[in-house]
PyMOL Python script that loads the backbone (N, CA, C, O; Angstrom):
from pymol import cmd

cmd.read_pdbstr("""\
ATOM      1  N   UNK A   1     -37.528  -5.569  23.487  1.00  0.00           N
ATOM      2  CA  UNK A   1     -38.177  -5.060  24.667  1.00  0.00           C
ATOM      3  C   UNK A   1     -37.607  -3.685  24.972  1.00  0.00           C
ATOM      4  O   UNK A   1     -36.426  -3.411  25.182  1.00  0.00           O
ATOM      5  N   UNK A   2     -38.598  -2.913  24.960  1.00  0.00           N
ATOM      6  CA  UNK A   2     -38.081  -1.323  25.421  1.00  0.00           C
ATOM      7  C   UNK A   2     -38.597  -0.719  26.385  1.00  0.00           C
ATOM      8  O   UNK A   2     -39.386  -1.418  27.022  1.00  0.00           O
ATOM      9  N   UNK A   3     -38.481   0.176  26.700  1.00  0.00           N
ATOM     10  CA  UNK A   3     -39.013   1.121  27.658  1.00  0.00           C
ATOM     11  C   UNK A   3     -40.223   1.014  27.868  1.00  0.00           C
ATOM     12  O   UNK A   3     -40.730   0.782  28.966  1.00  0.00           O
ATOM     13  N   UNK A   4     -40.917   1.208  26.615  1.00  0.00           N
ATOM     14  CA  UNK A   4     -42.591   1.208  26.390  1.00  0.00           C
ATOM     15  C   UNK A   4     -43.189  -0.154  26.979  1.00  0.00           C
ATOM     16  O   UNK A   4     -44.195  -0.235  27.684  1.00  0.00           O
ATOM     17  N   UNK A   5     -42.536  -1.000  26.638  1.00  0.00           N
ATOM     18  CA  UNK A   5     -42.721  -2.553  27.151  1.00  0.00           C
ATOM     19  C   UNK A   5     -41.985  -2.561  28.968  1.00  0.00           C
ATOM     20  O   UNK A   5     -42.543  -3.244  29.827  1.00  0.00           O
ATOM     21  N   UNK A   6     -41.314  -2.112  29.148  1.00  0.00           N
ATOM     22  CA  UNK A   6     -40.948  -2.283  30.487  1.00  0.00           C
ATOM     23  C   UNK A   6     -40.372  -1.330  31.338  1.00  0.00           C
ATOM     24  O   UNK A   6     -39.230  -1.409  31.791  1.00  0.00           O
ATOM     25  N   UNK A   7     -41.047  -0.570  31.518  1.00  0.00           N
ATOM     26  CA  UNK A   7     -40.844   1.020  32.156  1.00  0.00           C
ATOM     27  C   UNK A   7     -39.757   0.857  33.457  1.00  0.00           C
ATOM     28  O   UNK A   7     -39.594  -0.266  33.934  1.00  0.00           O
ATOM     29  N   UNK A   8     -38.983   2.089  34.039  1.00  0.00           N
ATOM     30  CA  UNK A   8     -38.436   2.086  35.110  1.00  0.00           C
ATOM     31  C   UNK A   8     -39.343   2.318  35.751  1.00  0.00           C
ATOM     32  O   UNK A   8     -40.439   2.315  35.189  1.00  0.00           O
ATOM     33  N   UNK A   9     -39.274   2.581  37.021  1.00  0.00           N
ATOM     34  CA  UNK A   9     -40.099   3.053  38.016  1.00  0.00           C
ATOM     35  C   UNK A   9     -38.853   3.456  39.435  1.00  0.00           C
ATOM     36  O   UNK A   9     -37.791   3.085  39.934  1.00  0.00           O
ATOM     37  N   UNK A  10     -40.000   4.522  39.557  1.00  0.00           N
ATOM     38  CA  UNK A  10     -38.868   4.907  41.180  1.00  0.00           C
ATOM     39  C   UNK A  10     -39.560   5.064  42.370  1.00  0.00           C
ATOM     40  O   UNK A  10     -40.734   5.432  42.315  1.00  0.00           O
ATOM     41  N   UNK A  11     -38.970   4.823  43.556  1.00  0.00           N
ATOM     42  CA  UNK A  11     -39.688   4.916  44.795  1.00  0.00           C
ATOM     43  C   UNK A  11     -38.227   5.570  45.626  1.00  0.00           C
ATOM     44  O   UNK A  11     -37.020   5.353  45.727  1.00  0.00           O
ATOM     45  N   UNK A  12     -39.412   6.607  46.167  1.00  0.00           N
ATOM     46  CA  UNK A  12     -38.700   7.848  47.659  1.00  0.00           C
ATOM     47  C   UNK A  12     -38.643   7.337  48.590  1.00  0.00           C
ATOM     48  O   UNK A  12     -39.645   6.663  48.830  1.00  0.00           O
ATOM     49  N   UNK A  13     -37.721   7.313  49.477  1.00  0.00           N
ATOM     50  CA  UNK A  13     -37.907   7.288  50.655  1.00  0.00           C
ATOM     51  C   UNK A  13     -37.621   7.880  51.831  1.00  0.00           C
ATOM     52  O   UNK A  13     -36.707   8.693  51.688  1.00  0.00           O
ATOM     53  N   UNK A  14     -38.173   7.782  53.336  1.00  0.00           N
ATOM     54  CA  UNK A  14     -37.937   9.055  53.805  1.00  0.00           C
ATOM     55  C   UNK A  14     -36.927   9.877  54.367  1.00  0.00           C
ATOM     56  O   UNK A  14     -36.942  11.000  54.871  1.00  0.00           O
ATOM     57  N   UNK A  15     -35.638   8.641  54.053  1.00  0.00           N
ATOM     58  CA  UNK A  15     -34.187   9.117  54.643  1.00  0.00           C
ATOM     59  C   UNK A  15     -33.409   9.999  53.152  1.00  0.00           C
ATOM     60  O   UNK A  15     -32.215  10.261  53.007  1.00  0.00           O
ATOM     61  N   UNK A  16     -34.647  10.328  52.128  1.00  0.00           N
ATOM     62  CA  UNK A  16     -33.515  11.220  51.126  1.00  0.00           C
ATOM     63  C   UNK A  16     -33.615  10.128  49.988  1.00  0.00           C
ATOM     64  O   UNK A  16     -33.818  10.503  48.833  1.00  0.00           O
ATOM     65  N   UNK A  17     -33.471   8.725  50.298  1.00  0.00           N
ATOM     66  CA  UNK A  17     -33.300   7.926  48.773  1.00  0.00           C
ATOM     67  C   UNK A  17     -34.068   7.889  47.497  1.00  0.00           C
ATOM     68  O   UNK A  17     -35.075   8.577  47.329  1.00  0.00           O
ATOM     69  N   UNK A  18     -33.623   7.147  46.674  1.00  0.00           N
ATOM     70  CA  UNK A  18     -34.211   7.565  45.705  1.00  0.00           C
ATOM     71  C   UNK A  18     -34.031   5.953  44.961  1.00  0.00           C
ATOM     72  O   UNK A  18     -32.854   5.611  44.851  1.00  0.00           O
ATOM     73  N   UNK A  19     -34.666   5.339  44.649  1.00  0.00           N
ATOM     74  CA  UNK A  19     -34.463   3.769  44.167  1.00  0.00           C
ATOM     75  C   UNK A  19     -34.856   3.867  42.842  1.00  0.00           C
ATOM     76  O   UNK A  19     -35.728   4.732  42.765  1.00  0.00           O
ATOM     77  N   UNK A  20     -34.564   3.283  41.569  1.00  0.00           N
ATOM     78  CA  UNK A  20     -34.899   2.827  40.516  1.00  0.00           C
ATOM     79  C   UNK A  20     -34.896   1.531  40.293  1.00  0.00           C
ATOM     80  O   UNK A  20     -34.053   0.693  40.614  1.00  0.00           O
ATOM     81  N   UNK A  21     -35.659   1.441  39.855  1.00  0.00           N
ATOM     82  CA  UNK A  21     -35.955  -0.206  39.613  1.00  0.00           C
ATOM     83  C   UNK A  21     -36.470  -0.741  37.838  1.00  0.00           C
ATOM     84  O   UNK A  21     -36.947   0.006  36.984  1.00  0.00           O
ATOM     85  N   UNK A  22     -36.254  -1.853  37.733  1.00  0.00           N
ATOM     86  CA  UNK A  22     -36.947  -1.889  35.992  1.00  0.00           C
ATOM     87  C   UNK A  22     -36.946  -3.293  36.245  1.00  0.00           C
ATOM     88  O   UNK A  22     -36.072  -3.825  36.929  1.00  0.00           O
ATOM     89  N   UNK A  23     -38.272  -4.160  35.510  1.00  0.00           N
ATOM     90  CA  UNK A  23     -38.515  -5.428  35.762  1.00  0.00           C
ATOM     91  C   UNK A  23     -38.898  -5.933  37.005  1.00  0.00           C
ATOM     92  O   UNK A  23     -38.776  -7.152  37.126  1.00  0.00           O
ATOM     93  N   UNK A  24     -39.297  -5.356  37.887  1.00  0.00           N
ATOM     94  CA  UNK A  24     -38.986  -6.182  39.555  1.00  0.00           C
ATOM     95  C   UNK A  24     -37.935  -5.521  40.394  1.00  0.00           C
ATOM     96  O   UNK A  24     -38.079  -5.199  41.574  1.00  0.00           O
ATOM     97  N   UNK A  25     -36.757  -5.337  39.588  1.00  0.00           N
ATOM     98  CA  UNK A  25     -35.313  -5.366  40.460  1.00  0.00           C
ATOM     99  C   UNK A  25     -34.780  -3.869  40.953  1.00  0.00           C
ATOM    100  O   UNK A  25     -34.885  -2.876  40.233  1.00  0.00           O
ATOM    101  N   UNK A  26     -34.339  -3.853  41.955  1.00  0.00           N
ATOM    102  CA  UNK A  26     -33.718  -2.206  41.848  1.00  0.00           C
ATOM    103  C   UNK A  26     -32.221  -2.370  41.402  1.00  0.00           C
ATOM    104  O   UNK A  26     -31.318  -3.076  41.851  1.00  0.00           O
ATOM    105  N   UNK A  27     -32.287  -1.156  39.997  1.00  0.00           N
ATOM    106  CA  UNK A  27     -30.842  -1.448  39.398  1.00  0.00           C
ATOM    107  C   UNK A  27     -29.771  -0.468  39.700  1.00  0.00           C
ATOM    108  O   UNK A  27     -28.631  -0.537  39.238  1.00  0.00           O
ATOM    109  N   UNK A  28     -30.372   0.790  40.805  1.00  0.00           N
ATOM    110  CA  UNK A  28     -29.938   1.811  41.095  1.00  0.00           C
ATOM    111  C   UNK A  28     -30.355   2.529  42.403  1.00  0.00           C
ATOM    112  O   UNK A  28     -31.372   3.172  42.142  1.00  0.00           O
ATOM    113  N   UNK A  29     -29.923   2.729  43.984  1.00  0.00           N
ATOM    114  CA  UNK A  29     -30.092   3.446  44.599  1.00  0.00           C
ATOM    115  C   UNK A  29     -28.833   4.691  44.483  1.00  0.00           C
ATOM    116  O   UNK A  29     -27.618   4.514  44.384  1.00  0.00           O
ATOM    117  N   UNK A  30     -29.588   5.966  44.535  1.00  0.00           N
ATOM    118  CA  UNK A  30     -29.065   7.338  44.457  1.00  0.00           C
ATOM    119  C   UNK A  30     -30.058   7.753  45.937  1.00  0.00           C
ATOM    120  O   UNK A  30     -31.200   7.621  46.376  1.00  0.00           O
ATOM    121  N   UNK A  31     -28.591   8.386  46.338  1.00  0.00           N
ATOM    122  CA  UNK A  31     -28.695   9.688  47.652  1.00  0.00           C
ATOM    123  C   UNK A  31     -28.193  11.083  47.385  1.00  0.00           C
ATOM    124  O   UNK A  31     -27.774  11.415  46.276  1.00  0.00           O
ATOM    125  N   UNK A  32     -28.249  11.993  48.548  1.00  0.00           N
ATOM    126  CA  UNK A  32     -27.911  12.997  48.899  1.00  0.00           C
ATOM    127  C   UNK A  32     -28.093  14.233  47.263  1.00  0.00           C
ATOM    128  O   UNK A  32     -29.100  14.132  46.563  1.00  0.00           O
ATOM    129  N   UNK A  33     -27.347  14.929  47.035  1.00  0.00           N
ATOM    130  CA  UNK A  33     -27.060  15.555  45.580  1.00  0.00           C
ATOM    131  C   UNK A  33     -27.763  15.121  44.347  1.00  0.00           C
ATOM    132  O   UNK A  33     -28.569  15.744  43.655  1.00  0.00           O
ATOM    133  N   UNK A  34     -27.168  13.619  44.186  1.00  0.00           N
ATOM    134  CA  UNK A  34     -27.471  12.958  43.164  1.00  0.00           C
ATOM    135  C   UNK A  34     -29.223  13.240  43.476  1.00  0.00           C
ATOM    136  O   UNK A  34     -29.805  14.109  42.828  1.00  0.00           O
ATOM    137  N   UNK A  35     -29.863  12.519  44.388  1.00  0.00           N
ATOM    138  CA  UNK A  35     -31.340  11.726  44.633  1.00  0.00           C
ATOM    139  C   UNK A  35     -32.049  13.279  44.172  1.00  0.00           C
ATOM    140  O   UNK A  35     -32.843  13.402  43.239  1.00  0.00           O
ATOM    141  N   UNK A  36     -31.492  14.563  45.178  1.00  0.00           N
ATOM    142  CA  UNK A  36     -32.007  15.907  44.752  1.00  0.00           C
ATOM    143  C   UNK A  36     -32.279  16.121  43.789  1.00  0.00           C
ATOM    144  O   UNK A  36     -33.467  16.314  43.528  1.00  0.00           O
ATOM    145  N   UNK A  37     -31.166  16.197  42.677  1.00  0.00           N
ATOM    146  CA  UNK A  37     -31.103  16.517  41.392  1.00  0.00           C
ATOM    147  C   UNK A  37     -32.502  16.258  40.544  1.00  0.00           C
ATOM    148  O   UNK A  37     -33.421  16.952  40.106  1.00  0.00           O
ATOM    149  N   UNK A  38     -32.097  14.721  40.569  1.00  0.00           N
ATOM    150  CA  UNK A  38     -33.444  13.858  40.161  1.00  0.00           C
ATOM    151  C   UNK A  38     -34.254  13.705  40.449  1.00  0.00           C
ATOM    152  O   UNK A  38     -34.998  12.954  39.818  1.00  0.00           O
ATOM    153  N   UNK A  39     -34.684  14.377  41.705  1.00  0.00           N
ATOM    154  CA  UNK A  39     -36.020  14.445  42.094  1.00  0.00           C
ATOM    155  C   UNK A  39     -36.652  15.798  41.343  1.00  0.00           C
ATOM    156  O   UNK A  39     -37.840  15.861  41.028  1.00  0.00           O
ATOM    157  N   UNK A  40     -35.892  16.649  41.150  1.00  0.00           N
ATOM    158  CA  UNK A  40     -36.071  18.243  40.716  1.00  0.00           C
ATOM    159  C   UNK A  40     -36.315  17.997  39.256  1.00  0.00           C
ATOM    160  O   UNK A  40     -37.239  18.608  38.720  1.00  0.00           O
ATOM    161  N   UNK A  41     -35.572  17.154  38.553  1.00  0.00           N
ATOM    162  CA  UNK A  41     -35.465  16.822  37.411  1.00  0.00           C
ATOM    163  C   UNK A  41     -37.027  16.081  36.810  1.00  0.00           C
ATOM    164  O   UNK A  41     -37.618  16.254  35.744  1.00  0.00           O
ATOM    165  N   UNK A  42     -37.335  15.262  37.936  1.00  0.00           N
ATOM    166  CA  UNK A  42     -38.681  14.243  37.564  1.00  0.00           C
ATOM    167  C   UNK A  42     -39.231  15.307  37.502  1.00  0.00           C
ATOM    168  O   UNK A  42     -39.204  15.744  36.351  1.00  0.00           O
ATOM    169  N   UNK A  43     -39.985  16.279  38.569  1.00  0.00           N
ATOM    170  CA  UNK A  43     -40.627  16.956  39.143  1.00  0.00           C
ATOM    171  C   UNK A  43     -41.013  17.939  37.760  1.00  0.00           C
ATOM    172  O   UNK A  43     -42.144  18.424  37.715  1.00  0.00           O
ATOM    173  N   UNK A  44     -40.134  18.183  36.756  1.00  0.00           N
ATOM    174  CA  UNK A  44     -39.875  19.463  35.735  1.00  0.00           C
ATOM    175  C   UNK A  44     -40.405  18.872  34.468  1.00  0.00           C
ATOM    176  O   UNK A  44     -41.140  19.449  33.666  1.00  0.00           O
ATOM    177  N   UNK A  45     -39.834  17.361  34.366  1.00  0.00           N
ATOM    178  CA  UNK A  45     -40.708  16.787  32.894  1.00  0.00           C
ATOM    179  C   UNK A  45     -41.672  16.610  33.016  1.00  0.00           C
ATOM    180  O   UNK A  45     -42.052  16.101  34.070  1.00  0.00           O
ATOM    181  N   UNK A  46     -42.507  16.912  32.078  1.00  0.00           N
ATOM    182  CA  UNK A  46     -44.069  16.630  31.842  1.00  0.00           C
ATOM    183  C   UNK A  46     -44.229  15.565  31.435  1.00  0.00           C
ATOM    184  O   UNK A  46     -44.991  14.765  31.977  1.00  0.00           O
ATOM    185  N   UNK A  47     -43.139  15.161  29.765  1.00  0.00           N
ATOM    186  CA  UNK A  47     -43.165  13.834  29.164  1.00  0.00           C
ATOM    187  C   UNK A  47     -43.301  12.687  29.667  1.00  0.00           C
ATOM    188  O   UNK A  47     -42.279  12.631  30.351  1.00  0.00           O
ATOM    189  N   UNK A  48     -43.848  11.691  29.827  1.00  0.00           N
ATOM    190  CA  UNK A  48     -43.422  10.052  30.088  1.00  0.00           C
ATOM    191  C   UNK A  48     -42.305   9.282  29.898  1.00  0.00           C
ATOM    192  O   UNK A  48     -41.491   8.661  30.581  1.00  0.00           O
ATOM    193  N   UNK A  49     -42.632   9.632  28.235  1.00  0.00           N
ATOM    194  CA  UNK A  49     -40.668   9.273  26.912  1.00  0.00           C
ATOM    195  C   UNK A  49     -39.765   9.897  28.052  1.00  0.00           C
ATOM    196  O   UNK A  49     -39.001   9.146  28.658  1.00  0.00           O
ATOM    197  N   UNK A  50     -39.829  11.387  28.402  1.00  0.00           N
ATOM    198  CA  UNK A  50     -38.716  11.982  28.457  1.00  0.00           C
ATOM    199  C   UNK A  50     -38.331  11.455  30.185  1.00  0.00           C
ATOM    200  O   UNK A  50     -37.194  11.224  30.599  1.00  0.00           O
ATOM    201  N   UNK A  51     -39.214  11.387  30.739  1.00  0.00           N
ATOM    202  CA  UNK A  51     -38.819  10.585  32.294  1.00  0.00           C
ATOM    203  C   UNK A  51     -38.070   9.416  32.394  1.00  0.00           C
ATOM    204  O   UNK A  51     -37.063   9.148  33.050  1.00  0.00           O
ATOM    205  N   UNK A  52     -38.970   8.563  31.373  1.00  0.00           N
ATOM    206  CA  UNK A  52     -37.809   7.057  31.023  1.00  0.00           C
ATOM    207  C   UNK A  52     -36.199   7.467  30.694  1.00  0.00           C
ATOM    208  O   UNK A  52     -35.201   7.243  31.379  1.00  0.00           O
ATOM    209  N   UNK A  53     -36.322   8.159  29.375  1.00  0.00           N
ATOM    210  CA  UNK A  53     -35.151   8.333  28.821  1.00  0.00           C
ATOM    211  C   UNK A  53     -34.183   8.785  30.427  1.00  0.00           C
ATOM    212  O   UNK A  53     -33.212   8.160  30.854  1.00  0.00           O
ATOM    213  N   UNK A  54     -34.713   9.822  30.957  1.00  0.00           N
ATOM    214  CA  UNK A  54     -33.924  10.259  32.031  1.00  0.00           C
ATOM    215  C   UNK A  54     -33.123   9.393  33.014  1.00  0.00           C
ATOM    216  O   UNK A  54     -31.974   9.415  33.455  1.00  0.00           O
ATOM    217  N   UNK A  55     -34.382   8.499  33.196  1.00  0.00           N
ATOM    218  CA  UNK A  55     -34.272   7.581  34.217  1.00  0.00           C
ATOM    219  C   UNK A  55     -33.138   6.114  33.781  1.00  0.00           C
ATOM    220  O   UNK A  55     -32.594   5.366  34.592  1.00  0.00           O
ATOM    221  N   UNK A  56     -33.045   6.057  32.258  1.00  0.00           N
ATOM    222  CA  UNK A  56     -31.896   5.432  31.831  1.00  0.00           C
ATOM    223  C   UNK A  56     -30.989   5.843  31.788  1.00  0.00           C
ATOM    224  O   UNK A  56     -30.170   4.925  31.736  1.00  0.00           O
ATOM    225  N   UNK A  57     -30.539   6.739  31.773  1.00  0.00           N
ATOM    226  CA  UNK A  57     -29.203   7.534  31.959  1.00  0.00           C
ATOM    227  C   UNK A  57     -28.617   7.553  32.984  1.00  0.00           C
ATOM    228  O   UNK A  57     -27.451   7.326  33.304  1.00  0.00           O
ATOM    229  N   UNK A  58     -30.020   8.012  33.803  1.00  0.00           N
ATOM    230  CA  UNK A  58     -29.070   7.838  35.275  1.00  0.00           C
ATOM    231  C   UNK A  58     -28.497   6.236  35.588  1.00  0.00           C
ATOM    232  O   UNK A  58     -27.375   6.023  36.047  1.00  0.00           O
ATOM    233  N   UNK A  59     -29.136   5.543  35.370  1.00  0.00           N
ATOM    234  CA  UNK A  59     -28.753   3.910  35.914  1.00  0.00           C
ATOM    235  C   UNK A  59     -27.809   3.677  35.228  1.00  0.00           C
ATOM    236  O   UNK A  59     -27.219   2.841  35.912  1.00  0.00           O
ATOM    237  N   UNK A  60     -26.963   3.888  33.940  1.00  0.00           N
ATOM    238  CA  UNK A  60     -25.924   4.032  33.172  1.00  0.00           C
ATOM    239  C   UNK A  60     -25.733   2.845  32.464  1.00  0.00           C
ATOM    240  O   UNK A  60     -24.980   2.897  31.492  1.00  0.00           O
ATOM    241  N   UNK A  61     -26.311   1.690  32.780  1.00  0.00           N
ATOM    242  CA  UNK A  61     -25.963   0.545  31.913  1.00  0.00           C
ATOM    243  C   UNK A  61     -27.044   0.686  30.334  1.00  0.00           C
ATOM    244  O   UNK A  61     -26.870  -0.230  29.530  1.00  0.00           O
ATOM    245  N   UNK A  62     -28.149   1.844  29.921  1.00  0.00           N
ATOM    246  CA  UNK A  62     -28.306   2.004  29.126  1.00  0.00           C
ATOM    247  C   UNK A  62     -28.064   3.083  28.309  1.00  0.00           C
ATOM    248  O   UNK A  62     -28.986   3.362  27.542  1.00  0.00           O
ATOM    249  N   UNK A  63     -27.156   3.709  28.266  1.00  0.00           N
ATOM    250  CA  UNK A  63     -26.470   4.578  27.435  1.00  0.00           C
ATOM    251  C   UNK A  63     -25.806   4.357  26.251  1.00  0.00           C
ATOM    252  O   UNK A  63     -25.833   5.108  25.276  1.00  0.00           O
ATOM    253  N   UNK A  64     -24.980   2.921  26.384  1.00  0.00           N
ATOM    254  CA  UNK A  64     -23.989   2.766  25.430  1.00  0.00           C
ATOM    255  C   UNK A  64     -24.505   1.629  25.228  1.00  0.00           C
ATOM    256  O   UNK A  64     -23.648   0.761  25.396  1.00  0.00           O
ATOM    257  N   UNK A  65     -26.045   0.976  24.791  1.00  0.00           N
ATOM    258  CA  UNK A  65     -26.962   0.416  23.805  1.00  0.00           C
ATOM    259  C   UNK A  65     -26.465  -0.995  24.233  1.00  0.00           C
ATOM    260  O   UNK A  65     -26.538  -1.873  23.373  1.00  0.00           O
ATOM    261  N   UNK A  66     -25.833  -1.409  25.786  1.00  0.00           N
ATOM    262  CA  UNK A  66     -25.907  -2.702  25.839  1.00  0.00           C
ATOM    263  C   UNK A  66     -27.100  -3.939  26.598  1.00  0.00           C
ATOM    264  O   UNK A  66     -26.877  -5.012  27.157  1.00  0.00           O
ATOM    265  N   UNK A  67     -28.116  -3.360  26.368  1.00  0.00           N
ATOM    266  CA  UNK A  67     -29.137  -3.570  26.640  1.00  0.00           C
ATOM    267  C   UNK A  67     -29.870  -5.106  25.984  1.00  0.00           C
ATOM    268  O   UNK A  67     -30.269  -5.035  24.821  1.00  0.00           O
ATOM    269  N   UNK A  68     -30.025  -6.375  26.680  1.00  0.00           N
ATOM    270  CA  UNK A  68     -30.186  -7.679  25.885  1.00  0.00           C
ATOM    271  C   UNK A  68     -31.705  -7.373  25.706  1.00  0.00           C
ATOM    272  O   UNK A  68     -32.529  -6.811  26.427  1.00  0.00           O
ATOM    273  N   UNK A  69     -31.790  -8.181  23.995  1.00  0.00           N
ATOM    274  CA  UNK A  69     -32.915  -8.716  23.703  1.00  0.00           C
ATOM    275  C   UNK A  69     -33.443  -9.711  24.357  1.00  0.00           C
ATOM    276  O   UNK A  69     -34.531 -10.169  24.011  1.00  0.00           O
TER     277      UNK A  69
END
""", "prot")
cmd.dss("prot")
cmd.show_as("cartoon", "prot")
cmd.util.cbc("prot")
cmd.orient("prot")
């Protein structure tokens, strides 16, 4: 199961946050700096691939490929 099969998704909200979620769950709220960044960051990719990829990085538990089948 990958990305393609189960996308992140994010939702704004109006105090600044910034939520990620994958499956149902939110696996990541980011504020202030951080939420900016990544909002500037979404805002700049065109890609789909390259939004996911982004959006795993930030949540950090998929970087170092420990991700269950």
């Amino acid at each position: 199961m990958g990305l393609e099969d189960d996308p992140f998704s994010t939702q704004s909200t109006k105090n600044g946050l910034i939520r990620i979620s994958r499956g149902g769950r939110v696996v990541v709220t980011l504020g202030g700096e951080r939420a900016a960044r990544l909002s500037k960051a979404l805002e700049e990719t065109q890609n789909e691939d390259a939004r996911q990829q982004l959006l795993a990085r930030i949540t950090g538990n998929y970087r170092r490929g420990n991700e269950r089948r």
